[in-house]
N, C-alpha and C positions, 0 to 999 in steps of 0.2 A: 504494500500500500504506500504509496508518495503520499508526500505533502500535500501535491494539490488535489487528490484522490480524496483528504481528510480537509479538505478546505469547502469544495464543492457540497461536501456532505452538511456542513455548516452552514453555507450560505446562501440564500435563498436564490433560487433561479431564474436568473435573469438573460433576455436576448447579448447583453454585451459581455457579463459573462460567459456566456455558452461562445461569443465570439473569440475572446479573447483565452481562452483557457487550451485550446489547443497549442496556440504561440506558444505562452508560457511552459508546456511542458513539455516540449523538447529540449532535448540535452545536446551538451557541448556549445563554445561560443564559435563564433565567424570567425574564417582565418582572417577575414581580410581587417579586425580590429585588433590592434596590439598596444596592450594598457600602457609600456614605457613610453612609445611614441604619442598617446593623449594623454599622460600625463606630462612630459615633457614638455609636449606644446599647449595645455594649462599652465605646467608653470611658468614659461617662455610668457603666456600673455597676460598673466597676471603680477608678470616683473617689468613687464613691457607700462603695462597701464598706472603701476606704481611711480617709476620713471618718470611720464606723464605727468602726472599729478604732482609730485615732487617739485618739476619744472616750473609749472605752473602756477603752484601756490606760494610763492614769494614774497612775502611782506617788505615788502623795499618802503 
């Protein structure tokens, strides 16, 4: 029994449940997403926009 086996049993039944619950339980992720490379380029633009902001807020 999975999780979402024991989820559906709980929750009452809905059309967008009934859509969405197939998505969800398949297994394995996509080759084509690799977490270093987004989180990489999360951190890359979240140093990018501090940068920015930095720049920008100058009390002169």
């Amino acid at each position: 029994m999975t999780q979402f086996t024991a989820f559906t049993s709980l929750a009452p039944s809905s059309p967008a449940v009934d859509a969405v619950l197939p998505l969800a339980s398949e297994s394995g992720a996509h080759d084509s997403l690799n977490a270093y490379a987004i989180g990489g380029g999360a951190l890359a633009a979240l140093l990018l926009l501090l940068w920015i902001t930095t720049r920008l807020n100058r009390d002169r």
